[in-house]
N, C-alpha and C positions, 0 to 999 in steps of 0.2 A: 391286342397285338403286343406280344414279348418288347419291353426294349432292348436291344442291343445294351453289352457292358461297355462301348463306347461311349454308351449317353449317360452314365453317370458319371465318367470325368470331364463331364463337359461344363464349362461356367458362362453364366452369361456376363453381359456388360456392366450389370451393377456389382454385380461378383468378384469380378476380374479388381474392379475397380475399387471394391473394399478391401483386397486382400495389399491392392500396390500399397492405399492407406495406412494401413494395420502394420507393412513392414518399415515403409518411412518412421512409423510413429514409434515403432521397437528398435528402429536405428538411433531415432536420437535419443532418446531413454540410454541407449548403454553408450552411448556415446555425450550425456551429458556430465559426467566425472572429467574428462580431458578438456571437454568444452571452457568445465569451470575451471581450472589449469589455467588455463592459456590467458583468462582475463582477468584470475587474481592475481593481485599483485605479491609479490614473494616477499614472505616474513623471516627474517634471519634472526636465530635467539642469539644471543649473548653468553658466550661466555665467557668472560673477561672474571668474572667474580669467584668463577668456579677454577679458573686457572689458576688465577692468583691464589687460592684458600690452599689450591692443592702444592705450589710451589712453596707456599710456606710449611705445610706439612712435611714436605720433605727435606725443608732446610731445617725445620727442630727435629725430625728423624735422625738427619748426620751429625747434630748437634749433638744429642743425648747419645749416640753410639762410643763405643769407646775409640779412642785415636788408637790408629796400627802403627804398632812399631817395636822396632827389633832391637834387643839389648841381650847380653849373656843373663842367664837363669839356669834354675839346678832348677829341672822337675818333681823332685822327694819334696823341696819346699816353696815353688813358687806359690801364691795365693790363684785363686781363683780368677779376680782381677788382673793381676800380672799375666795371664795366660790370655785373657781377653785381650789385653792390650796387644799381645805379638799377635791376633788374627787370627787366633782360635773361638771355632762357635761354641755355643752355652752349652751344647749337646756334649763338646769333645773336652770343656773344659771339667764338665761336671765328669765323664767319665773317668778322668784321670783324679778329680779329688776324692771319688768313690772307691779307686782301684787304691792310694794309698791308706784312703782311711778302714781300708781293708789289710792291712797290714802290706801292703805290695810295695815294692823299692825297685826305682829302676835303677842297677846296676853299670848300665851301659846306655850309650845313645840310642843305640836301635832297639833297646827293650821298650822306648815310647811309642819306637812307628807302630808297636803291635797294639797301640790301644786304639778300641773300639769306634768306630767312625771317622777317624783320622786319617785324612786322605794323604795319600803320598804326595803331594806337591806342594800340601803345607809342611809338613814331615821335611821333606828337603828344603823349603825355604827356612828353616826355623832348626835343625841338626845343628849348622854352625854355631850355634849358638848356646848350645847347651852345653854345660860345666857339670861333671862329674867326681867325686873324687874315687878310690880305690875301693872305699867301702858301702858309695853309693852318695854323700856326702863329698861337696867340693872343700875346698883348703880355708876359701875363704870363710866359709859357713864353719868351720868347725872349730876355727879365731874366734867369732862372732859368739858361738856357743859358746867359749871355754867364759870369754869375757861375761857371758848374761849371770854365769854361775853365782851363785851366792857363797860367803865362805863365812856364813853365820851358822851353818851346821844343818841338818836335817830338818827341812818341816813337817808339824805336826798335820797328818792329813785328815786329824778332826777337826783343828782350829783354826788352820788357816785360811786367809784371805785372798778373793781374788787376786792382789798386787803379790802379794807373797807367791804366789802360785806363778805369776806372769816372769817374776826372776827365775825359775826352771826352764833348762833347756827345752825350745823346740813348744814351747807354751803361750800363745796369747791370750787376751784378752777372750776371746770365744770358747776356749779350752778351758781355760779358768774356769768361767762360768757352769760349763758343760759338767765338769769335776764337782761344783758345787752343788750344781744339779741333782748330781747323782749318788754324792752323800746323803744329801737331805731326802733323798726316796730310800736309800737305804735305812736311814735311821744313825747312821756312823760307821764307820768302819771299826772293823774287828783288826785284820792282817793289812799290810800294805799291798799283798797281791791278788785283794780283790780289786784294785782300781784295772788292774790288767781286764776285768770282766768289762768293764765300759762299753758299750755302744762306739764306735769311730775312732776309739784309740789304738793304733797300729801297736803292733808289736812291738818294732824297732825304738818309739818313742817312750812306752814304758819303760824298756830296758834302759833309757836314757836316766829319765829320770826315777824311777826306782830307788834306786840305792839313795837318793836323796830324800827319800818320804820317810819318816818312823809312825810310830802312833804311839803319842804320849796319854791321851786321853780316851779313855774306851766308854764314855758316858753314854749309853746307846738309848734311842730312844724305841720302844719294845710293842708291838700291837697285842691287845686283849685278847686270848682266843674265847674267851666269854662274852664281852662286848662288842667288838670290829664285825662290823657288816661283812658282808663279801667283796665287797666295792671296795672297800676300805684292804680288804686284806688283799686283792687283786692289785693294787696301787704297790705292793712291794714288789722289788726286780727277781727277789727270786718265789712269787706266790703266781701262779697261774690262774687264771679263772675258775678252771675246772677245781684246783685244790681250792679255793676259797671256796668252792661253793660245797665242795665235801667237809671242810670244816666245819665251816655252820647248820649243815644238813647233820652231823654228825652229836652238835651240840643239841639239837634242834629236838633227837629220836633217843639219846643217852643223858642230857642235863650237861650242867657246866664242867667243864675242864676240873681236874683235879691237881693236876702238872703239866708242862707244857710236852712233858716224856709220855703224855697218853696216846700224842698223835702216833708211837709208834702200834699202838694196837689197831689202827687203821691199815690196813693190808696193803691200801693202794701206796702207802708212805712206807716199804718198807727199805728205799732208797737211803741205803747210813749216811751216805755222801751229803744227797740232797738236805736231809735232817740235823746232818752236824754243822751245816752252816747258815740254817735256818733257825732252831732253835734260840739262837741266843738275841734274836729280834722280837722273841714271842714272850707272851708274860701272862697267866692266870688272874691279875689284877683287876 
């Protein structure tokens, strides 16, 4: 006889009886996480050490920041630091030593609010304060300037010395060096208006000191086009990579130089300009 689908939902008493077990015993299983709760005792970390490490970190933090505070300043020459100090970020100070060392002059007070990530409400805290004079130069700064002058006459801009250099207007100590730098990769100066070619010297500044530089000594010192590597002849301001490495390519398929006037039968050199003030660093020796 068929059973009925009744009879197989049916349990008997041992059945019935394993299943209440089976679920008691999966209740307390997921219930034994809050059990252990309730009879552990509660562990509190410390952190007394981690507070203190951090409160100190942030007292040398304020420490080493620069102090804010406001004083009159010309923007053509505060330093970098002086711009720090009134509350301006590393961001807005360097933009603005970029923009003059680009030959840029601010004219007027509001030619600053236009520089680059300078927010208008430092812009307005920090206007009153800026001193301009007519030509972009304030009164007192151009006192300052006439006094730095020297009145020992023209310096030699192959011979002089950093300190020599530091008595020119609108020149310190970094300028100096930068100048020196850049002779000694040249090799020496020819004309005084190649210092205008300088990397970071404004315009404005040239013109300043200019008429004060001559060149008494034209000792230059001159690269091999027979010997000087390509590294070596790349190492000059006015040699390119690509030219030194036509140089030496050129030595390399023809023999050595004859004169340093061969490089004009090189095609890619037939730049007069580039050549007439190149030549006189170059030497067949």
């Amino acid at each position: 006889m068929k059973q009925s689908f009744i009879s197989y939902l049916y349990f008997t008493r041992k059945e019935r009886l394993g299943s209440v077990v089976l679920l008691a015993f999966c209740a307390v299983v997921f219930a034994m996480p809050n059990i252990r709760e309730w009879y552990q005792p509660q562990c509190k970390t410390d952190f007394t050490a981690f507070e203190t490490a951090m409160k100190s970190f942030r007292t040398t933090q304020s420490d080493t920041s620069p102090t804010v505070r406001l004083f009159f300043f010309n923007p053509n020459l505060a330093s970098r630091d002086e711009l720090l100090q009134l509350g301006l970020s590393e961001k807005v100070a360097g933009n603005i030593c970029n923009y003059r060392d680009k030959g840029g002059v601010f004219r007027k007070a509001d030619d600053l609010g236009r520089i680059w990530s300078l927010q208008p409400a430092d812009f307005e805290r920090i206007k009153p304060y800026i001193r301009l004079g007519k030509d972009g130069y304030s009164d007192d700064d151009k006192k300052s300037t006439r006094i730095k002058q020297t009145e020992e006459g023209p310096l030699d801009l192959n011979t002089a010395d950093s300190d020599a250099f530091q008595k020119l207007p609108m020149v310190g100590e970094k300028r100096a060096a930068q100048i020196i730098r850049y002779r000694d990769a040249l090799g020496g100066f020819v004309s005084v208006s190649q210092l205008s070619e300088m990397y970071g010297l404004p315009d404005s500044i040239f013109a300043l000191i200019g008429p004060k530089l001559t060149i008494g000594t034209t000792s230059l010192r001159r690269l091999s086009l027979n010997s000087a590597t390509a590294a070596q002849l790349e190492a000059h301001p006015y040699i390119s990579r690509k030219q030194a490495e036509i140089i030496v390519s050129y030595r390399n398929q023809h023999g050595f130089y004859k004169s340093v006037e061969d490089l004009r039968q090189i095609r890619v050199f037939s730049d007069g300009e580039w050549l007439q003030k190149t030549l006189p660093y170059l030497s067949v020796d």
